[in-house]
C-alpha positions as CSV (number, residue, x, y, z in Angstrom):
1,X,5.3,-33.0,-10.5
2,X,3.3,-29.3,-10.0
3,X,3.6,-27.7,-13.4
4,X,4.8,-24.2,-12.4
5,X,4.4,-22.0,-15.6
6,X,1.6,-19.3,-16.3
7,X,0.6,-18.8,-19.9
8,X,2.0,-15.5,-21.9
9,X,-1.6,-13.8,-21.9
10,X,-2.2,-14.5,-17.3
11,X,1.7,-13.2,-17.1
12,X,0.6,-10.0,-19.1
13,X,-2.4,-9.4,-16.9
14,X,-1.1,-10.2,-14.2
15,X,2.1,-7.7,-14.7
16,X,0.2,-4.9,-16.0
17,X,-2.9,-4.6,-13.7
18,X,-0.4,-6.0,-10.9
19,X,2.3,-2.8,-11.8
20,X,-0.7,0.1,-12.6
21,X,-2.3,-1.0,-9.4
22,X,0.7,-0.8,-7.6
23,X,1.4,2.9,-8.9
24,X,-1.9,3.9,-8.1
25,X,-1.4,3.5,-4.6
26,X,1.8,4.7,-4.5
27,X,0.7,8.1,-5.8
28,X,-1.8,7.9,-3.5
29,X,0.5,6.7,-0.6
30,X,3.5,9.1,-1.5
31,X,2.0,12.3,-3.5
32,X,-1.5,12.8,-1.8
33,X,0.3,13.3,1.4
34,X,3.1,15.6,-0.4
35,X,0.3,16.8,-2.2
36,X,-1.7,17.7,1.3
37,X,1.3,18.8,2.7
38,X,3.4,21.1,0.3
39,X,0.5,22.9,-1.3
40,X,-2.4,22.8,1.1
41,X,-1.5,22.6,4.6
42,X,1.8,21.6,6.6
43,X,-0.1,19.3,8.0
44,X,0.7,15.5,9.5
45,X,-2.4,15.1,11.3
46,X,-4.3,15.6,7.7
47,X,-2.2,13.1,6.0
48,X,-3.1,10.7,9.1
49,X,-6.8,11.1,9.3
50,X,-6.8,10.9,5.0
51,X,-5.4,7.7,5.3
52,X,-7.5,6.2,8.1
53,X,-10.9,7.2,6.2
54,X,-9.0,5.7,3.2
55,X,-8.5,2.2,5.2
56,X,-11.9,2.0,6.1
57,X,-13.2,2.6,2.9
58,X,-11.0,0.2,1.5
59,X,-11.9,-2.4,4.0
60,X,-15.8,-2.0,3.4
61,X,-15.6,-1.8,-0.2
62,X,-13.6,-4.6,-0.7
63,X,-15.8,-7.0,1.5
64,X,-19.0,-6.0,-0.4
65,X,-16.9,-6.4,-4.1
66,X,-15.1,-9.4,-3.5
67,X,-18.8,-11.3,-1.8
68,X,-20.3,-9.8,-5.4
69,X,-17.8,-10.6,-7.5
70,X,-18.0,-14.5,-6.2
71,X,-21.6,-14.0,-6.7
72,X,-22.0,-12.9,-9.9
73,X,-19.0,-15.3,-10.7
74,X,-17.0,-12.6,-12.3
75,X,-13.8,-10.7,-12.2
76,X,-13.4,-8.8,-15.8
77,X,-15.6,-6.6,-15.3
78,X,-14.9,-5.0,-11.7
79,X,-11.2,-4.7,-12.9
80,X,-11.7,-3.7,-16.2
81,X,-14.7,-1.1,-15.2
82,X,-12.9,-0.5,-11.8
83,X,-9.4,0.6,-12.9
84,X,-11.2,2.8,-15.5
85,X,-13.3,4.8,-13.0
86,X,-10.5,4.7,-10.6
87,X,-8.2,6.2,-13.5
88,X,-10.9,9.3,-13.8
89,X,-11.0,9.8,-9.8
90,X,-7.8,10.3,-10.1
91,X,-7.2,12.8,-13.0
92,X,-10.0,15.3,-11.4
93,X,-7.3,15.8,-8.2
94,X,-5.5,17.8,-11.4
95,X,-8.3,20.7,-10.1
96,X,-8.6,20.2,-6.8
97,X,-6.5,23.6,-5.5
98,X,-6.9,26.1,-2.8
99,X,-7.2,28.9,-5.8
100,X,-10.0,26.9,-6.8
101,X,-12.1,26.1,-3.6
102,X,-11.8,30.1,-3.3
103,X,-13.2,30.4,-7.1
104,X,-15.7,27.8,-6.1
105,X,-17.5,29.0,-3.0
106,X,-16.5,32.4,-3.0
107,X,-14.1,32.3,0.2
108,X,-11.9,34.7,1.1
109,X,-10.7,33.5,5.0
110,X,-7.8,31.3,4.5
111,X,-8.3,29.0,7.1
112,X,-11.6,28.3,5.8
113,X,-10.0,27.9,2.5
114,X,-7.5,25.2,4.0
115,X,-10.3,22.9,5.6
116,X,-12.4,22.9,2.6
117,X,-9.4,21.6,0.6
118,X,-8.3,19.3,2.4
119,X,-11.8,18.4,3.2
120,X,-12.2,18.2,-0.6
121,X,-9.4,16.3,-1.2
122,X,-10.4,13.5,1.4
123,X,-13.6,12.8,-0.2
124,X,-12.2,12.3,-3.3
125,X,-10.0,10.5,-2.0
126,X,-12.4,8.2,-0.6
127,X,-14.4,8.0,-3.5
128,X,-11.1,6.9,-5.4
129,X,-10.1,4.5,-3.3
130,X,-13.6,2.4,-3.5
131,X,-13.3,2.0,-6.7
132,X,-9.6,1.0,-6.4
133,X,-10.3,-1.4,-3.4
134,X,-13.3,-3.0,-5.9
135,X,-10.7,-3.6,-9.2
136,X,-8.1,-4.3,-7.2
137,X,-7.9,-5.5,-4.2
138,X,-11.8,-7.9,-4.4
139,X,-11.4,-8.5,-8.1
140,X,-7.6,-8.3,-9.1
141,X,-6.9,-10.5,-5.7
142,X,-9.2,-12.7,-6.0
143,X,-8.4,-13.4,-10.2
144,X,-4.7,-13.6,-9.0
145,X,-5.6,-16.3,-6.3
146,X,-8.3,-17.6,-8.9
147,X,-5.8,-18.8,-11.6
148,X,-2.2,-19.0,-10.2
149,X,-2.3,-22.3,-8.0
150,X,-0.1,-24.3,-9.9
151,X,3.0,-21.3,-9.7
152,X,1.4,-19.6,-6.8
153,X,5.2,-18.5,-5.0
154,X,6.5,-17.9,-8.6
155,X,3.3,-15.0,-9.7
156,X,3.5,-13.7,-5.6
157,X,7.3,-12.9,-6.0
158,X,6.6,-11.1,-9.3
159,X,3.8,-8.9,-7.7
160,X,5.3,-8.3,-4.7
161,X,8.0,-6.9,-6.2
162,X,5.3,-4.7,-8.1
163,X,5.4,-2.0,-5.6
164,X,8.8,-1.7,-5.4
165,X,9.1,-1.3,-8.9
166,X,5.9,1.6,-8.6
167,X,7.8,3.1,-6.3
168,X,10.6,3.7,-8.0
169,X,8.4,4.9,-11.2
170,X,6.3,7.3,-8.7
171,X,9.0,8.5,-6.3
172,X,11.7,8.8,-8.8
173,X,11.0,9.9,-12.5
174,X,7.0,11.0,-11.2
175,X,9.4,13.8,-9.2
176,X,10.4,14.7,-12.6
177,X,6.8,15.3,-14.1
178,X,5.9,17.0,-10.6
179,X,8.6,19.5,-11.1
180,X,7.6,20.2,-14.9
181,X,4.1,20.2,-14.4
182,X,3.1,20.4,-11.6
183,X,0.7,18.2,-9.5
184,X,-1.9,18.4,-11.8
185,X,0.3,16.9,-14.3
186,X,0.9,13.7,-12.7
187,X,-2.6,13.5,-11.8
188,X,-3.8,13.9,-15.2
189,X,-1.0,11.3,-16.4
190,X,-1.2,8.4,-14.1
191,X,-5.6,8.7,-14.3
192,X,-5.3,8.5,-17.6
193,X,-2.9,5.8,-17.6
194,X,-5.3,3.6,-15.4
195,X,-8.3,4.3,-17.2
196,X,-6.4,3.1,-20.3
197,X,-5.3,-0.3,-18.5
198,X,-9.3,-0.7,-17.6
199,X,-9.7,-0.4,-21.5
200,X,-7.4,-2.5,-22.1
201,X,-8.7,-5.2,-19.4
202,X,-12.0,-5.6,-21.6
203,X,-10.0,-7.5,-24.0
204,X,-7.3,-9.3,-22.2
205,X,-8.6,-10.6,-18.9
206,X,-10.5,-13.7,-19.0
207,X,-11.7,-15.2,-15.5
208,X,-11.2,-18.9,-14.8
209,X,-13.2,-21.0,-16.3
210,X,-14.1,-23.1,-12.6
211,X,-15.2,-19.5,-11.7
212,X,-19.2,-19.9,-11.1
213,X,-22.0,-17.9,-10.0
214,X,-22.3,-18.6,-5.8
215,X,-26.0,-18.6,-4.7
216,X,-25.5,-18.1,-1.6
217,X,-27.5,-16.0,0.9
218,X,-26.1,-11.9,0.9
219,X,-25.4,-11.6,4.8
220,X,-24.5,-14.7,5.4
221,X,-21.6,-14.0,3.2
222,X,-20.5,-11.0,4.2
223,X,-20.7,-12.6,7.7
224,X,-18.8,-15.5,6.8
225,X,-15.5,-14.5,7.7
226,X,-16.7,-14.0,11.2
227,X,-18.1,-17.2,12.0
228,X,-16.1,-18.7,14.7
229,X,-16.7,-21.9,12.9
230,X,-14.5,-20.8,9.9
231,X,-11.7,-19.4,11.7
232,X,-11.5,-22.7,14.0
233,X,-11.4,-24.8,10.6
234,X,-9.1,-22.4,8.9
235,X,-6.5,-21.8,11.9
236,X,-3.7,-21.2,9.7
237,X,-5.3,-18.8,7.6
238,X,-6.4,-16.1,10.3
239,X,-2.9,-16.8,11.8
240,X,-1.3,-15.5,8.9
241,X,-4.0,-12.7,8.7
242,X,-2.7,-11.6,12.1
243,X,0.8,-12.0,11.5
244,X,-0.4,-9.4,8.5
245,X,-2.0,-7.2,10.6
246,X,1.1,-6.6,13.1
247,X,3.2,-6.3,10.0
248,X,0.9,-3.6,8.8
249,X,0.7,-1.5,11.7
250,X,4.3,-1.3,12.1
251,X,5.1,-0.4,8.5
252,X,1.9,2.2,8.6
253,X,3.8,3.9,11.9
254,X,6.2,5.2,9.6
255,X,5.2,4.8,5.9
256,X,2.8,8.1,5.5
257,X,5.2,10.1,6.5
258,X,8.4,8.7,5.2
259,X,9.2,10.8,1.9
260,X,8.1,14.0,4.0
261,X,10.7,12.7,6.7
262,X,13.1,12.3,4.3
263,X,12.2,15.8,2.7
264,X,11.9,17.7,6.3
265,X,14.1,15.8,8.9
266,X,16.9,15.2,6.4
267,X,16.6,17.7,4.4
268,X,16.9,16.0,1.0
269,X,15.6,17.8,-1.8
270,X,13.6,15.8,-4.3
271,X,16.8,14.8,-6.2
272,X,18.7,13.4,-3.0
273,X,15.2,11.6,-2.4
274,X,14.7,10.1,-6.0
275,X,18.5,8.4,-6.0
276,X,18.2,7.2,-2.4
277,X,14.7,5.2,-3.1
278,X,15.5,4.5,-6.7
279,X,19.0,2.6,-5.4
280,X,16.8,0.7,-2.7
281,X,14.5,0.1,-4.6
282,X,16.4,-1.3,-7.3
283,X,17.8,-3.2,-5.2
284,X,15.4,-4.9,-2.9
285,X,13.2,-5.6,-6.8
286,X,16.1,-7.4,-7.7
287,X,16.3,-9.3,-4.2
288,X,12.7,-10.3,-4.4
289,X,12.7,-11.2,-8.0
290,X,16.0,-13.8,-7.3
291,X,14.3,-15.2,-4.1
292,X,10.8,-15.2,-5.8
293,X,10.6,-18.8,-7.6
294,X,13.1,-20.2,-4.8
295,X,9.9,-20.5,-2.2
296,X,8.3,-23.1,-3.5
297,X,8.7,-26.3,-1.0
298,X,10.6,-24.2,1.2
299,X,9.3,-23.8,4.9
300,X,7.8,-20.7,4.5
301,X,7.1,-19.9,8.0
302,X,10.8,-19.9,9.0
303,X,11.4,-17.8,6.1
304,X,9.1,-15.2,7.8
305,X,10.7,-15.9,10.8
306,X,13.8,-14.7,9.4
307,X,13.0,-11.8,7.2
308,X,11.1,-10.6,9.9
309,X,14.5,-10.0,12.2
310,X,15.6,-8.5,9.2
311,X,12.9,-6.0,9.0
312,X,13.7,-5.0,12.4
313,X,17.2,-4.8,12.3
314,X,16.5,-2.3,9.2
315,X,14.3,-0.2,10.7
316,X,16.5,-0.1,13.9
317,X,19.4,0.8,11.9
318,X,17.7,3.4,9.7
319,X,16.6,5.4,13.5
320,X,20.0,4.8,14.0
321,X,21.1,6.2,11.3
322,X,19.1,9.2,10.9
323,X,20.0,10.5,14.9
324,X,23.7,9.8,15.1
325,X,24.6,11.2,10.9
326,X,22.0,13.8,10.5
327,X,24.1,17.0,9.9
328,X,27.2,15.2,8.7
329,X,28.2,15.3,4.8
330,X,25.1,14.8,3.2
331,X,26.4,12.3,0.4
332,X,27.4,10.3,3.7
333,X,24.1,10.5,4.9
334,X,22.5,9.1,1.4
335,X,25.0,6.9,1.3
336,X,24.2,5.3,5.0
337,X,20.5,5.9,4.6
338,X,20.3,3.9,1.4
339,X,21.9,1.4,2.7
340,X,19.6,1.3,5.8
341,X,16.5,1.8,4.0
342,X,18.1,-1.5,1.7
343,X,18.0,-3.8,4.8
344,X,14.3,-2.6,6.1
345,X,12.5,-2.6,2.3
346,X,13.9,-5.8,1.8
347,X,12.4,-7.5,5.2
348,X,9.1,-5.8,4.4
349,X,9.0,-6.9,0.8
350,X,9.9,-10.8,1.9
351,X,7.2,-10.6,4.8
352,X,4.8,-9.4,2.5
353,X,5.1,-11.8,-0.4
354,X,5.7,-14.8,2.0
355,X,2.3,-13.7,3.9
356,X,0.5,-13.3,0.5
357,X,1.2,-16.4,-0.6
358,X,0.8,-18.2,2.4
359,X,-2.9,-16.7,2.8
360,X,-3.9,-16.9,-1.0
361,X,-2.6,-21.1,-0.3
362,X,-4.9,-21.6,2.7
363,X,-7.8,-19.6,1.6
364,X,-10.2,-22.3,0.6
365,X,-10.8,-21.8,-3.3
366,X,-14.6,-22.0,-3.2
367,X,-14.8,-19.2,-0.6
368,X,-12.4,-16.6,-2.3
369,X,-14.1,-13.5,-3.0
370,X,-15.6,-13.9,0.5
371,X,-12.2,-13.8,2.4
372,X,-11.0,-10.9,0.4
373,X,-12.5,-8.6,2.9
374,X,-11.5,-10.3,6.0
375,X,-7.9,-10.1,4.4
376,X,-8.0,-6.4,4.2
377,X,-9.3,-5.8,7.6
378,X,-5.8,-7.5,8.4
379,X,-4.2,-6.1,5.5
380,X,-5.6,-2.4,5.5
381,X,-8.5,-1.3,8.1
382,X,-6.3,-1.6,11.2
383,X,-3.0,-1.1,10.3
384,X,-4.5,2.0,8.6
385,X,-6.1,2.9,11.2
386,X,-4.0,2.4,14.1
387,X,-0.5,2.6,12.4
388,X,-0.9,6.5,11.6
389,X,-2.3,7.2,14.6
390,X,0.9,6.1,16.2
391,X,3.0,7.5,14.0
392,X,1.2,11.1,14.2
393,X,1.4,10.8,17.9
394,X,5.6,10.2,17.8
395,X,5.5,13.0,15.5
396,X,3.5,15.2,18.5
397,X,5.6,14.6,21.5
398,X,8.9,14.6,19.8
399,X,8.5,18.5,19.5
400,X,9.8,18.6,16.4
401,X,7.8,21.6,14.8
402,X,8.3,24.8,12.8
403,X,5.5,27.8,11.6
404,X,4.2,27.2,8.0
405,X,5.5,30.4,6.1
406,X,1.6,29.6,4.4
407,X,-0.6,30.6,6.9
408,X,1.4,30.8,10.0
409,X,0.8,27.1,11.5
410,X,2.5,25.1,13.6
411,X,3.9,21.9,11.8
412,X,5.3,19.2,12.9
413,X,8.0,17.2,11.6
414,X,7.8,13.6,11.3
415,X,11.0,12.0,13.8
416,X,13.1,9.3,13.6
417,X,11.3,7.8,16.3
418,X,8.9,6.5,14.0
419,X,11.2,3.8,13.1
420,X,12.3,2.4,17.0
421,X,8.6,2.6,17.5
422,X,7.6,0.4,14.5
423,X,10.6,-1.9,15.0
424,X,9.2,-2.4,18.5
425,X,5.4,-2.9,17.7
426,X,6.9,-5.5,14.9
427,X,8.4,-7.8,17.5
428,X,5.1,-9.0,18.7
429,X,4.7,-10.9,14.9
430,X,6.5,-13.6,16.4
431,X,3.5,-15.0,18.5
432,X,1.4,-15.6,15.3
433,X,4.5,-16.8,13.9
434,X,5.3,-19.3,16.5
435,X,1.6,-20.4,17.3
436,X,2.2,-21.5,13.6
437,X,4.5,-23.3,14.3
438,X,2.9,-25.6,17.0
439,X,-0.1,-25.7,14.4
């Protein structure tokens, strides 16, 4: 019988660098766009093209570190050194302001003052994310896939409940440090929490010891992915990376711009926000973490199957929601929106930890670090891409706009629409999912 235990010191690595990780990106993913939008610009189309660039970055980086990593056969060092450099990236947004950029290069139009920001703040951000793509998603990915196989569904269902639990860290008691302090507070807290974990990674993390060096020629591994060879003899793996890839677009319609929909549309103030997604949140974490360890021998495939109506029923019902209740009592509306928001997070949690384990069991183990960047061109580059650029184009035509007291602006609000639209887009999963099941 599979023995299906980690040892003390993987589950400790694996929690920490899996929960810092996760919070990275979700003050990337929730408080660069609040960021961008309540103290720059009210902006949507910002947020969207930030989080494009991001994607592709992400996508590039994380082919060329995960093909390296395999190749220098090791995984310490481009977490430990990546989540420390990442960490710093992230502290120097604590100066990145429009007072500044004025200071800086002496400007004085405010328009001019707006796109160098912002124009700022996307570099950066760019810069941050390559070395978050590197520790995390080439190297931590790959350790993860490197050293769980004999609890693989058990150490999937913990992480995947890792950015649920970020989530409710970031969105909820980070809303506390943001009032107190500011942006630049939580900047300065979460960077240096991350470079700490990178510190702290020098010590703790030790790679697998089948993990070797991979001579291998440069371009034919970074062109591995592609061969039409490999995908014929892995059929089930690039399956499940579409299936990922449809997933990701339909959450990315809506995901940028869900706190400032909550914040614009429904007017909740950062309080009415925090308990909504800390109750879902809470929730769905202890959802995942019951079903986690109870996937194992289970057919995984109708589980998606399954989860996957629910994710569309909970994004239906949250549109639903949001036009029929918006104006009534507002504890009502929490109340109904939580419980809505419930049924969506916890189809989009299931998907996402029944996809990742499915891929990280039919990615061929002497070939990791060079599927790592196929995966995120599933998992990232296009629903990054192409997922915002939906979303911002609902947000367009639905005409729902007001003048930025700031600088006069038009801004537009993101719309319930978002949701329908994603909940549509979502329905085509289910021709991966049933080619997969003819497979």
């Amino acid at each position: 019988m599979k023995n299906r235990s980690l040892s003390k010191d993987l589950w400790f690595v694996l929690i920490l660098f899996g929960l810092v990780g996760q919070i990275a990106w979700s003050v990337e993913n929730i408080y660069f766009n609040l960021f961008i939008y309540n103290t720059i610009s009210k902006s949507t189309s910002s947020v969207t093209l930030m989080v494009q660039l991001s994607g592709i970055v992400a996508t590039v980086t994380t082919l060329i570190a995960g093909i390296l990593s395999d190749k220098l056969g090791n995984r310490k060092y481009f977490i430990s050194l990546g989540y420390f450099c990442w960490g710093i990236l992230t502290l120097s947004f604590a100066f990145v302001t429009k007072e500044n950029t004025q200071t800086w290069f002496g400007l004085s139009d405010e328009v001019q003052i707006i796109q160098l920001t912002i124009a700022i703040v996307i570099t950066l951000d760019c810069i941050m994310t390559a070395f978050g793509s590197t520790a995390n998603d080439a190297a931590f990915n790959a350790f993860v896939t490197d050293n769980t196989s004999n609890a693989r569904s058990l150490a999937e269902g913990v992480l995947s409940a890792m950015p649920l639990i970020a989530m409710l860290i970031v969105a909820g008691g980070f809303g506390i440090v943001v009032t107190s302090f500011g942006y630049p507070g939580l900047f300065v807290g979460v960077g240096t929490l991350m470079s700490l974990s990178g510190v702290i990674g020098f010590w703790f993390i030790k790679d697998n010891p089948n993990l070797k060096k991979s001579e291998s020629n440069w371009i034919s591994d970074i062109l591995y992915g592609f061969r039409t060879t490999v995908i014929q003899n892995n059929k089930r793996l690039y399956l499940y990376f579409l299936a990922m890839g449809i997933y990701g677009i339909a959450s990315q319609i809506y995901m940028p711009y869900l706190i400032i929909f909550m914040q614009e549309y429904l007017h909740f103030d950062v309080i009415q926000y925090s308990i909504v997604l800390a109750s879902v949140i809470i929730g769905t974490s202890l959802i995942t973490i019951f079903l986690g360890n109870r996937f194992d021998g289970q057919d995984k495939d109708r589980m998606l199957r399954i989860f996957s109506f629910v994710y569309i029923i909970g994004m239906t019902s949250l549109y639903l929601t949001s036009k029929v209740f918006i104006g009534q009592n507002s504890n009502l509306l929490m109340l109904l929106v939580g419980f809505t928001s419930l049924i969506l997070m916890t189809g989009f949690v299931q998907i996402l930890a029944l996809l990742g384990a499915q891929i990280r069991d039919y990615t061929p183990v002497e070939n990791i670090g060079k599927l790592q960047g196929i995966r995120m061109i599933f998992f990232v580059l296009i629903p990054m891409f192409i997922g915002p650029m939906i979303g911002q184009k609902i947000n367009e035509t639905t005409n729902l706009t007001y003048i930025d007291p700031a600088n006069g602006a038009l801004a537009h609000v993101p719309s319930p629409e978002i949701f329908i639209t994603s909940a549509i887009f979502c329905l085509i999963i289910f021709y991966p999912l049933t080619l997969l099941k003819r497979t």
